[in-house]
C-alpha positions in Angstrom: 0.0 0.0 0.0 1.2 3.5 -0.9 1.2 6.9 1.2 -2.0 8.5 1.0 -1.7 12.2 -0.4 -2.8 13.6 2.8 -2.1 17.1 3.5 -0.6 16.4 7.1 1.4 13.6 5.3 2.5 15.7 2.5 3.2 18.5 5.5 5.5 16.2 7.9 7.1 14.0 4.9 10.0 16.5 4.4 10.5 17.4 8.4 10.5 13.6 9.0 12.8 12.8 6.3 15.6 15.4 7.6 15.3 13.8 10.4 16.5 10.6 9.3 12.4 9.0 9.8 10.1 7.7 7.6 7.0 8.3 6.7 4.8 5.2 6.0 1.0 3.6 5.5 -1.0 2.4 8.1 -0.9 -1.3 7.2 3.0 -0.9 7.9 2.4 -0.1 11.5 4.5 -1.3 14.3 4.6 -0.6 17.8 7.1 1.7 18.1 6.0 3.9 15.2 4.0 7.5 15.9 1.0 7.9 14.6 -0.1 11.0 12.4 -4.0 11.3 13.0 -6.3 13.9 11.4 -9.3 14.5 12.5 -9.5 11.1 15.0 -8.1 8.8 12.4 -5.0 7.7 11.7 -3.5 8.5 8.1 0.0 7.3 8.1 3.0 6.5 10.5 5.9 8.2 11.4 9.0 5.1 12.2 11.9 7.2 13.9 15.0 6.9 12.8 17.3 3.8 14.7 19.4 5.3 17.4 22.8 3.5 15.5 24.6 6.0 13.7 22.3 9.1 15.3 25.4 10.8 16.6 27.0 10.4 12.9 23.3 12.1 11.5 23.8 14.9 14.2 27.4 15.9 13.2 26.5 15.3 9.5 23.8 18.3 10.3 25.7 20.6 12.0 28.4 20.4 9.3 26.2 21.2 6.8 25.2 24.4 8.6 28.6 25.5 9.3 29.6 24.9 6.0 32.3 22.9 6.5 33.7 19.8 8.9 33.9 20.4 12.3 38.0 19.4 12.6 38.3 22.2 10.5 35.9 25.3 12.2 37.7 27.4 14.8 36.6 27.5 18.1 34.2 30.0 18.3 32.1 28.5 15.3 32.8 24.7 17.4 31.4 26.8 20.6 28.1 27.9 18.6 28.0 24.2 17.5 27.8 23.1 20.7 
């Protein structure tokens, strides 16, 4: 079964994705996946992303703000990443 094109779907997809989740259809439900409910029914999942390799994810965003990796920022800019 495919996502349905569900404004609150269509709305979190992106935010979830950056975050390293996914987005998914009901019938792929399992118990540690959030719910996205619209009006008293649920319309898809969200399945967080696994803790393994969150850290990694984390540094990956930060560098990508900065602009460059953080070995290489001075330390104000490592401060600010903080």
């Amino acid at each position: 079964m495919s996502l349905p094109r569900h404004p609150l779907v269509l709305a979190v997809r992106p935010v979830a994705e950056a975050l390293g989740a996914t987005v998914l259809p009901v019938s792929q439900r399992e118990p540690s996946d959030i719910p996205l409910m619209w009006e008293g029914v649920v319309v898809a999942v969200v399945r967080p992303a696994p803790l393994h390799g969150a850290l990694d994810r984390l540094i990956e965003s930060v560098e990508r703000e900065f602009g460059s990796p953080l070995a290489e920022l001075g330390r104000e800019d490592k401060q600010r990443a903080i």
